[in-house]
C-alpha positions in Angstrom: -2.6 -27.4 17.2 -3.9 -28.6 20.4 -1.3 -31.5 20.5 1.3 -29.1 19.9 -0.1 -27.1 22.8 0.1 -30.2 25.2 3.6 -31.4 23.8 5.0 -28.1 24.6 3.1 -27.8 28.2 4.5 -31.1 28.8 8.1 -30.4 28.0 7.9 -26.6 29.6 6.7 -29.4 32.9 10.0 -31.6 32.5 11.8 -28.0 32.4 10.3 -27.1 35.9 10.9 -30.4 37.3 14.5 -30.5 36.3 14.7 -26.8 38.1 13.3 -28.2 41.4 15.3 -31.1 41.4 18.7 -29.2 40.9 17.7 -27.0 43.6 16.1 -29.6 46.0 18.7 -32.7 45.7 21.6 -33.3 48.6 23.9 -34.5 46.4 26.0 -32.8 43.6 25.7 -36.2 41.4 22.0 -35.9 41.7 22.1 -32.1 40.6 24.5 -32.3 38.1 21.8 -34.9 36.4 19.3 -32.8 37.3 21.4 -30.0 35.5 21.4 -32.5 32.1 17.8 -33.3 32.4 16.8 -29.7 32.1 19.3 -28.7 29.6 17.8 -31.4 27.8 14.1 -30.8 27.5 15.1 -26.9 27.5 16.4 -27.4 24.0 13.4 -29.8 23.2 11.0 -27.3 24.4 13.0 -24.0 22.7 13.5 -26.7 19.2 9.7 -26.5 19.4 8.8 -23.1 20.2 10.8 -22.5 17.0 8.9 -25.0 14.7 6.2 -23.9 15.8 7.2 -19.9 15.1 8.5 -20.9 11.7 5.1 -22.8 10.9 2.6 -19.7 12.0 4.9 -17.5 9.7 5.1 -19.5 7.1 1.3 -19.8 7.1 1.2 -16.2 7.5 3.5 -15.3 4.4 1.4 -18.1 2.1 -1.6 -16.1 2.9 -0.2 -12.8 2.0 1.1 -14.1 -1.0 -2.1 -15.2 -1.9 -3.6 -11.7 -1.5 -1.1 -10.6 -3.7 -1.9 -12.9 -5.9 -5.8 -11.8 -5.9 -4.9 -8.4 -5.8 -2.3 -9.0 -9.4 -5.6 -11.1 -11.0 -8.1 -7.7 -10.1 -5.8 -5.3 -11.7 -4.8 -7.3 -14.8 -8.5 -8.4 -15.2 -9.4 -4.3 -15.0 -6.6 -3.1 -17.1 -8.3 -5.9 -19.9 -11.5 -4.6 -19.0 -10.6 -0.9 -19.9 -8.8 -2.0 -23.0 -11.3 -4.5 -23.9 -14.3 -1.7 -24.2 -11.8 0.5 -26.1 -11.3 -2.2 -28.3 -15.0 -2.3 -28.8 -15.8 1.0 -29.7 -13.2 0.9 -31.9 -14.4 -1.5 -34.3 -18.2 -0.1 -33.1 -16.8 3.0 -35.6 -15.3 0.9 -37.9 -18.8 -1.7 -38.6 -20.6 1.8 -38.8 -18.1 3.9 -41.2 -17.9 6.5 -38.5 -14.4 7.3 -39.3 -14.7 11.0 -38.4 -14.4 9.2 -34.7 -11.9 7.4 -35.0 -9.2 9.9 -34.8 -10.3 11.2 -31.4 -10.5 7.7 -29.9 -7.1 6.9 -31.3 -5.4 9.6 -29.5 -7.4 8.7 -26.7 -5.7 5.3 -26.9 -2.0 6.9 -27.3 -2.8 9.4 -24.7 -3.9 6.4 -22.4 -0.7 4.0 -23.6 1.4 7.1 -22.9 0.2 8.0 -19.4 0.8 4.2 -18.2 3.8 3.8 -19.7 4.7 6.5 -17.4 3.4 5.1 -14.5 5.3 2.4 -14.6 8.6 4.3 -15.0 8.1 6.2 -12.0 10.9 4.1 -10.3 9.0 3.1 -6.7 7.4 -0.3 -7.2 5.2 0.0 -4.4 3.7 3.3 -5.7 3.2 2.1 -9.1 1.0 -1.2 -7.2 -0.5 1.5 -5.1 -1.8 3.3 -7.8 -3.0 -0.2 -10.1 -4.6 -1.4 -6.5 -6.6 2.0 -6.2 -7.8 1.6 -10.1 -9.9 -2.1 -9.2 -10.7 -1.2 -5.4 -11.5 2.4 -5.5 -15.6 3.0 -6.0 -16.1 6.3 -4.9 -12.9 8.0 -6.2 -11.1 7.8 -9.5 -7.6 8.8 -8.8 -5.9 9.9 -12.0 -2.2 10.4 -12.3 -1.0 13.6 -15.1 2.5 12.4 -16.4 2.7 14.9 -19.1 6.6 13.0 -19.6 8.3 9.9 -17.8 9.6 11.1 -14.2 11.7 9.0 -11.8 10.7 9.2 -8.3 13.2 6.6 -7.0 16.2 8.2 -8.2 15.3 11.6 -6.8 17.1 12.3 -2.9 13.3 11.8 -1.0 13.2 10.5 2.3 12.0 7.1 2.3 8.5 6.6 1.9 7.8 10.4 1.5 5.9 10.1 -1.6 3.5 7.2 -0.8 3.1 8.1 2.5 2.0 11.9 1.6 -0.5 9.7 -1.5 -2.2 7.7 1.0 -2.6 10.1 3.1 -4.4 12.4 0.9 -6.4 9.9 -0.4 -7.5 8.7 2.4 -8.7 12.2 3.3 -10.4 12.6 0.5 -12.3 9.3 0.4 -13.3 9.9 4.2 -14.6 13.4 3.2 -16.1 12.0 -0.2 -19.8 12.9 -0.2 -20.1 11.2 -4.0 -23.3 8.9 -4.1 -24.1 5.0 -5.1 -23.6 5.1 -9.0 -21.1 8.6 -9.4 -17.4 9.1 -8.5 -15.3 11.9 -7.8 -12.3 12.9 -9.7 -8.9 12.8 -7.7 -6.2 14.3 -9.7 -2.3 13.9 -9.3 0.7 15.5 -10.4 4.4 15.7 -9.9 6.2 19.0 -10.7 10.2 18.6 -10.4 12.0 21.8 -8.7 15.3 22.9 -7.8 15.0 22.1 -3.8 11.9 20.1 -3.6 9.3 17.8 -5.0 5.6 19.1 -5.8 2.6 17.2 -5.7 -0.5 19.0 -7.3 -4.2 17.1 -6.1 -6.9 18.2 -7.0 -10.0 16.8 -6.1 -13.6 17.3 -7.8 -16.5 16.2 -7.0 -18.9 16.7 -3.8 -17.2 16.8 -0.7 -17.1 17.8 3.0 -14.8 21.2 2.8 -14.6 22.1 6.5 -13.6 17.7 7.5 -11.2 17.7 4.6 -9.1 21.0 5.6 -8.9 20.5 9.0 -8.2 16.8 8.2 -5.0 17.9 5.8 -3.8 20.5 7.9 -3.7 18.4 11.0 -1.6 15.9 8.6 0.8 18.4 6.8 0.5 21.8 8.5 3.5 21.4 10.8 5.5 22.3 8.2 8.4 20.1 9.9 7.7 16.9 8.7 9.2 14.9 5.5 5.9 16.1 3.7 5.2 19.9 4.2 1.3 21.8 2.9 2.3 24.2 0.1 -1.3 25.5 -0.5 -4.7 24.7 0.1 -8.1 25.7 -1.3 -11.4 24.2 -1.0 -14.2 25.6 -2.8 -17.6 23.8 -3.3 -16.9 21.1 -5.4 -13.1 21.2 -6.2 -10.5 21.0 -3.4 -6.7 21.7 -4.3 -3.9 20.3 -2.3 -0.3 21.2 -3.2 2.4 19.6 -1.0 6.0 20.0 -0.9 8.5 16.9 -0.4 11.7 18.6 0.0 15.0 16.7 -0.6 18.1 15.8 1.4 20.8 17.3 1.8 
């Protein structure tokens, strides 16, 4: 990197000179080579400014793709984590001829199979990764999404970005306002109710929590009632907050 620096410091030098000598020399010969000269090592040095653009975002992109790539590895280890200790307890019944638990652990499963086949219908890929990425990275919150049946957020007429924007923001609220200790979790809740004019979204948060920094925190973020994302209704009671927004569509 430092003998890029110099080659280009050394060309943007050959620039300056040409400059001086176009403006300085007597004769138009003289300038008109003066002229080439600088056009010359003007495209040398802009050819190299561009390399050297292309190289930092290249480096850039491989490192983000990387993240990804950690990021994709956490979930799918999680996901076989989860599935891995129902797996277990499964055949924990089975060894033990507890068959009287079985049935509720199975619908467990179908219930579970159910709600993330769901998820991953909901038709904004960046959501859906949203949601996966909070499952590994979230320790203070669980954030559980109610998909009673499959819903299609992308093909409904939102504003861009209205629904993971109005997420995030809510979560972020929460987690700021969290007041769960090392070892528990609170319980954030989601849901998606489909009207006529609009989009609901039902949280609902339980657990302990800061009620006075979490209202005024969502109310300074959706109480204009202007925006893409508008507050429906809010309670907060001692340890369940409710948060219903409305996401109207276009017209």
């Amino acid at each position: 990197m430092k003998q890029m620096s110099k080659t280009q410091v050394f060309f943007g030098a050959l620039v300056a000179i040409g400059l001086i000598g176009m403006m300085a020399a007597p004769h138009w010969v003289i300038r008109a080579g003066a002229l080439l000269f600088t056009l010359v090592s003007g495209y040398a040095f802009i050819s190299m400014q561009a390399s050297r653009t292309e190289e930092i975002w290249r480096s850039r992109l491989k490192t983000q793709e990387q993240q990804s790539h950690v990021k994709l590895i956490g979930v799918v280890n999680r996901l076989r984590h989860d599935w891995m200790n129902d797996a277990q307890i499964l055949f924990g019944y089975i060894q033990l001829k507890k068959f009287d638990n079985l049935k509720p652990l199975m619908e467990k499963i179908k219930t579970t199979m159910a709600q993330e086949s769901n998820l991953s219908k909901l038709g904004i890929p960046s959501l859906v990764a949203y949601f996966l990425q909070l499952r590994v990275e979230s320790k203070r919150i669980e954030v559980h999404i109610e998909l009673e049946q499959e819903i299609n957020l992308g093909q409904l007429p939102l504003a861009s970005g209205a629904i993971e924007n109005a997420i995030r923001d809510v979560f972020g609220a929460v987690e700021a306002c969290s007041k769960a200790e090392e070892g528990e979790a609170g319980r954030l809740s989601l849901e998606f109710d489909r009207q006529d004019e609009a989009l609901l979204l039902d949280c609902v948060y339980e657990g302990l929590y800061d009620q006075e920094h979490l209202a005024r925190t969502i109310r300074q973020s959706f109480a204009s009632g202007t925006g893409q994302v508008q507050l429906e209704q809010l309670k907060t009671d001692e340890e369940e907050a409710e948060i219903i927004l409305r996401i109207p569509y276009r017209i």
